[in-house]
C-alpha positions in Angstrom: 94.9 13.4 99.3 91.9 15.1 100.2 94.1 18.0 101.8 96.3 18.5 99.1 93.3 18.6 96.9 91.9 21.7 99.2 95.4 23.2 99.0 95.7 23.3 95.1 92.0 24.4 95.4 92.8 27.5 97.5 95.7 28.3 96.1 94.4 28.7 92.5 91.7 30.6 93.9 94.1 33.3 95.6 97.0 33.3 92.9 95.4 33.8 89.8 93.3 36.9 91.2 96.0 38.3 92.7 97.9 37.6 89.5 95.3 39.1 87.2 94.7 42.2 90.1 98.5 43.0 89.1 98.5 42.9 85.9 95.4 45.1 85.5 96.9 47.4 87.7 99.6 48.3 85.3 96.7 48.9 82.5 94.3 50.9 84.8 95.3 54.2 84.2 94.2 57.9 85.6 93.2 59.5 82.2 96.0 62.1 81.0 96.0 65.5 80.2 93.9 66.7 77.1 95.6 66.4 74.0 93.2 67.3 72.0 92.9 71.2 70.4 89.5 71.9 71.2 87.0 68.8 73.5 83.8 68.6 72.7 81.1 70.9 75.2 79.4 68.1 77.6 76.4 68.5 79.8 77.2 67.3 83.5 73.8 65.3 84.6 73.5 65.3 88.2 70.3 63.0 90.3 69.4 64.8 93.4 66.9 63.6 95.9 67.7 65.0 99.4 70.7 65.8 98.4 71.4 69.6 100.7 74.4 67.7 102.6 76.5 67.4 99.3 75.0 68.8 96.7 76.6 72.2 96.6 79.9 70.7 97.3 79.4 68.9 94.3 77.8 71.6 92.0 80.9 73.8 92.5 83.5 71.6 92.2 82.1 70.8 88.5 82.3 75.1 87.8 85.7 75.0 88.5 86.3 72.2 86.0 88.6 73.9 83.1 89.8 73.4 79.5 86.0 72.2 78.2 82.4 74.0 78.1 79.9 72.3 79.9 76.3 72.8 81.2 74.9 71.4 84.4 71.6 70.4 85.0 70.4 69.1 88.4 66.9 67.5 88.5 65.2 67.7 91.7 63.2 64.4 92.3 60.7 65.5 94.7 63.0 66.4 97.1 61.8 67.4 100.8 64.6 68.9 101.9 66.2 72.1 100.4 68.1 70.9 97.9 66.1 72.7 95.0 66.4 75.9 96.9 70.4 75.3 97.3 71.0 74.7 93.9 68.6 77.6 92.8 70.4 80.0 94.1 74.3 78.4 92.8 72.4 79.0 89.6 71.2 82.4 89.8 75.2 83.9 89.7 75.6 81.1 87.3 74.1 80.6 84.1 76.1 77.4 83.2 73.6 75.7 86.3 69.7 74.8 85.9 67.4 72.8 88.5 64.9 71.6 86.8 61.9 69.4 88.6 61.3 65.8 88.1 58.1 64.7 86.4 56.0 62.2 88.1 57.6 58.6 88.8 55.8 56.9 86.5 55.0 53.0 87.8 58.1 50.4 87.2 60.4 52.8 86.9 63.8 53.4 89.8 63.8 57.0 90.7 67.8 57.1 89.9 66.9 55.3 86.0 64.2 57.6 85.8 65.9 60.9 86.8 68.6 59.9 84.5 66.6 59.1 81.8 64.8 62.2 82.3 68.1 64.4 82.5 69.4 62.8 79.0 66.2 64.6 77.6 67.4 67.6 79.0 70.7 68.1 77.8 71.9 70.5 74.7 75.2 68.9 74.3 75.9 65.5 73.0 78.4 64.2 75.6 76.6 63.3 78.9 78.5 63.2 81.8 76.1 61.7 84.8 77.4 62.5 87.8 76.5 61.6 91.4 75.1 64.4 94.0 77.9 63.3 96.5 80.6 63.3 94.0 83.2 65.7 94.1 85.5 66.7 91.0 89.0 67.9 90.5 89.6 71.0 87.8 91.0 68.5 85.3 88.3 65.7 86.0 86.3 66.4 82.9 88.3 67.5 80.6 90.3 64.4 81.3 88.0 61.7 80.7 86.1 63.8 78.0 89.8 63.3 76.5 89.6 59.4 77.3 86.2 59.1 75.5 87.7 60.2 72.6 91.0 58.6 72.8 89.5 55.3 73.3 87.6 55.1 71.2 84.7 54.0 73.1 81.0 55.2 73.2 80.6 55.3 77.4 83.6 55.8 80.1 83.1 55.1 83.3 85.5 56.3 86.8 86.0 54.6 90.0 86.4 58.0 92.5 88.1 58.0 95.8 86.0 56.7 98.3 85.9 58.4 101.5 85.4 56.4 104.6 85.3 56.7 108.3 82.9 54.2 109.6 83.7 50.7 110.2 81.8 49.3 107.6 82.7 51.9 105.0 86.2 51.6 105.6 85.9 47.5 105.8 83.8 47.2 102.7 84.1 50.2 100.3 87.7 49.3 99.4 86.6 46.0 98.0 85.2 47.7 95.3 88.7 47.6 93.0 89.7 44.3 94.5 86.8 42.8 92.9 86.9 44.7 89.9 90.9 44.3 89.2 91.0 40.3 90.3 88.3 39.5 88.3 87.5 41.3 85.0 90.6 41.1 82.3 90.9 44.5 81.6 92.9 43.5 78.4 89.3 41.5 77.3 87.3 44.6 78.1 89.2 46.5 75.2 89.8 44.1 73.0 86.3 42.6 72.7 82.8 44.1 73.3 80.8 41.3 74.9 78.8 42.0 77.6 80.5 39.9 80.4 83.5 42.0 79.9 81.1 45.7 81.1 82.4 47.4 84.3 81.9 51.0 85.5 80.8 53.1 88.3 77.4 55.0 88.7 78.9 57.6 90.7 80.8 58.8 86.9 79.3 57.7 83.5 80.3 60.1 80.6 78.1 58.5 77.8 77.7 59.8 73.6 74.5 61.2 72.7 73.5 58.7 70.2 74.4 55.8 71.3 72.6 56.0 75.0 69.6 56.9 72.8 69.7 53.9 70.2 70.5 51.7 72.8 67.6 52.4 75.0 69.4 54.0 77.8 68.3 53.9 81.3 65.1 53.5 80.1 66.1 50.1 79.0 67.4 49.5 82.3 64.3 51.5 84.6 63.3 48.8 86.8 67.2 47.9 88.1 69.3 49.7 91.2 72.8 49.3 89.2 73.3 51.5 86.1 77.3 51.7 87.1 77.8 47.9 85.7 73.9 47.9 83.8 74.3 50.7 81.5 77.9 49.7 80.0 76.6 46.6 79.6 73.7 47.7 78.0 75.6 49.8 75.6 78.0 46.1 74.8 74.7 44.1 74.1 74.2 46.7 71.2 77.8 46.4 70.2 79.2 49.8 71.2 82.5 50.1 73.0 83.2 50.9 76.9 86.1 51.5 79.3 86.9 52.5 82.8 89.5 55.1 84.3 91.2 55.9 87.6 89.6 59.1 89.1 91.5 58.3 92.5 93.3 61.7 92.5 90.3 63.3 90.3 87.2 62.9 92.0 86.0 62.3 95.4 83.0 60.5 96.9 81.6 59.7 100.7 79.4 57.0 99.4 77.8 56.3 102.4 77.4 58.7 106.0 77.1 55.8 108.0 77.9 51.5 108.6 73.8 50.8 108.2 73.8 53.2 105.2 76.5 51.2 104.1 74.7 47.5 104.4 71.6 48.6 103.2 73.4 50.5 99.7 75.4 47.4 98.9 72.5 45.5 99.6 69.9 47.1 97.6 71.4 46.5 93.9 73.2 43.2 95.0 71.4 40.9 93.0 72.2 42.4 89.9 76.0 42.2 90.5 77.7 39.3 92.4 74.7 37.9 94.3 73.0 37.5 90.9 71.4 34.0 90.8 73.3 32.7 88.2 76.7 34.5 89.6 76.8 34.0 93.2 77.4 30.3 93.9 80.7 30.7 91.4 81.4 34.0 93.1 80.9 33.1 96.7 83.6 29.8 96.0 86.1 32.3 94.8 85.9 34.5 97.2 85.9 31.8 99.9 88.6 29.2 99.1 90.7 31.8 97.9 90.3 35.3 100.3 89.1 33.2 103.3 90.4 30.0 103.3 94.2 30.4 103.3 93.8 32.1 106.6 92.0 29.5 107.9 94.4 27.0 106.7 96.9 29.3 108.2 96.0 29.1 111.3 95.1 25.4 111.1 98.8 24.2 110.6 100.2 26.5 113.3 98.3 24.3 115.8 99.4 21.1 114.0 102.2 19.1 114.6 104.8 20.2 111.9 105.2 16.2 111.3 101.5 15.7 110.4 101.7 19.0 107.7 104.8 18.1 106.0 106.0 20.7 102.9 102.5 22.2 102.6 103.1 24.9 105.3 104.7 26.8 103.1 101.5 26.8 100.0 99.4 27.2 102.5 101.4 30.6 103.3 102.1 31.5 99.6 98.2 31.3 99.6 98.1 34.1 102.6 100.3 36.0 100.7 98.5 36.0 97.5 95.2 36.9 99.3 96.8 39.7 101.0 99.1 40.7 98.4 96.5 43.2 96.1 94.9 44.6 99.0 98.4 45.4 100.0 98.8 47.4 96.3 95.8 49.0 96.7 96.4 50.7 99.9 99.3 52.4 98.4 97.6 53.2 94.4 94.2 53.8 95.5 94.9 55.3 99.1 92.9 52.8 101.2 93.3 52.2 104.8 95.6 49.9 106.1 93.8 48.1 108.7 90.9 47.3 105.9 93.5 45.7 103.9 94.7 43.3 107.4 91.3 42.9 107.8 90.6 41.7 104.3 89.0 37.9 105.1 86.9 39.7 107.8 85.8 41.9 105.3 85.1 39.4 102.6 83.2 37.2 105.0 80.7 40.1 105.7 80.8 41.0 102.0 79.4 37.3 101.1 77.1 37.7 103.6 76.0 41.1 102.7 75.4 39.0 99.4 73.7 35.9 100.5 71.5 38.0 102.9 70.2 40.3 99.1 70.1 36.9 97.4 67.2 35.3 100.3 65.8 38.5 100.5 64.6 38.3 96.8 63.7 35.1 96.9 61.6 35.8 99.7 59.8 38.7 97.9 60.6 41.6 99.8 60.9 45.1 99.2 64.1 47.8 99.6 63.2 51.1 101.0 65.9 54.1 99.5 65.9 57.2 99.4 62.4 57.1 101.1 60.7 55.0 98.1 59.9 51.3 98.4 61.4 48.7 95.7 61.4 45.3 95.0 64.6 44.0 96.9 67.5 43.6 95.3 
């Protein structure tokens, strides 16, 4: 009885994700071609700390955006690098770029909120688009979603790039992303009601309205946190404006992370305010476990058990594999992601809850993050 309990258990926990992972795959869409006569002129907000690997690669890929006016503005937050000097000279043949330096930090802040924040200030136009230093943008990439903030009717879009990956981790990890975010958020909820439970987006993309980032606060609402990508739309749905999220697979490019202890220590930093959240990650970490872990487990459980002693559950225990496997499977083909990370999917969500649980003890124990050369409270 017991077994057939852990069966149903596990197969509830694989089937309805990878139900709901389906389903929201047909309703997250790439944002279509412009429409609209004339899109309103946006100013592209771009970070930078130490940024001179990627920052002119992303800089000119915004300039060749087309069908919209735009501004950029980098803001240099005490970089020690040359990434002022890089930029500096991109705007000197170009009077659509400005650097501009980065006041003090002032105490409490994040340096990301803060830059952000500070950006926002900056900005002639009334559509900010914040943008990541290692992202990289298609032509049609603004235009496009400036199109989908308008067609949507909501006040902040958000877009998941394609993630480049090479090292072990990255490739194991990064591609979780949309498996968590498809398996588990109703995208039909999202756009149909404004709560905050329902806020997803990506801090790499966040194309925000003027008025209300301001009247909700902004990222100065949010300047102690790591995770504006899922903060900030939630933010905006606590103060009852409307979000949604696009495809930029084919649109816009990121390399996230250059290496696999960049990679731990990223996902680690902000984890607490996503899954590993105290009130999230006990609920969280049993989903992920009885339904991406355990069928494989279970799997290879009954192949050394007498066929007798197993009965007609081999084949749920199976359908449960299947299910697990099944939207990794999808996403390898829609969003372009390696195969092996999809065959390795339990490993990966093993080290993913670990990754988790590791954040979640670290807070408790009072320690502090280092990014990006500053020191935080961790998590």
């Amino acid at each position: 009885m017991i077994l057939i309990r852990l069966i149903e258990l596990v197969l509830f926990c694989s089937v309805v994700p990878a139900a709901l992972f389906l389903w929201n795959v047909a309703l997250y869409h790439e944002p279509r071609k412009s429409g609209i006569a004339e899109l309103k002129p946006l100013s592209v907000l771009i970070p930078a700390r130490n940024e001179e690997r990627s920052i002119c690669a992303s800089v000119e890929s915004v300039l060749l955006s087309r069908d919209i006016e735009f501004e950029i503005i980098v803001l240099d937050d005490s970089s020690t690098d040359r990434t002022e000097e890089m930029v500096a000279q991109i705007a000197a043949s170009d009077p659509r770029v400005r650097v501009e330096p980065a006041p003090p930090l002032p105490a409490g802040w994040n340096g990301k909120q803060h830059a952000c924040y500070v950006l926002a200030s900056l900005a002639r136009y009334d559509t900010f688009c914040f943008l990541d230093a290692d992202v990289r943008l298609q032509p049609g990439a603004l235009s496009r979603m400036s199109a989908f903030l308008e067609t949507s009717g909501s006040d902040l879009v958000s877009g998941f790039p394609f993630q480049e990956t090479k090292t072990f981790l990255e490739w194991l990890l990064l591609p979780l992303i949309h498996f968590v975010l498809l398996a588990y958020l109703p995208i039909a909820g999202m756009r149909k009601f404004r709560a905050p439970g329902f806020a997803a987006g990506c801090g790499q993309f966040l194309m925000v309205r003027r008025a209300p980032y301001f009247q909700s606060g902004g990222h100065a609402a949010i300047r102690t946190t790591m995770h504006d990508g899922l903060l900030l739309p939630q933010l905006l749905r606590k103060h009852g404006f409307r979000t949604d999220i696009a495809d930029l697979t084919n649109l816009a490019t990121c390399r996230m992370y250059q290496c696999s202890s960049e990679v731990w220590s990223g996902l680690a930093k902000n984890a607490t305010e996503g899954l590993a959240a105290p009130s999230r990650i006990l609920f969280f970490s049993g989903l992920l476990f009885f339904g991406q872990i355990a069928p494989l487990l279970l799997a290879v459980a009954i192949l050394i058990t007498p066929l007798s002693v197993i009965g007609v559950i081999r084949p749920w225990i199976f359908a449960a594999v299947l299910a697990s496997l099944l939207p990794r499977l999808v996403a390898v083909m829609r969003f372009r992601q390696r195969l092996m990370s999809a065959v390795l999917h339990p490993i990966g969500i093993a080290v993913l809850l670990a990754l988790q649980w590791y954040a979640f003890f670290r807070k408790l124990a009072g320690q502090q993050a280092t990014w990006k050369d500053r020191v935080y409270n961790a998590g």
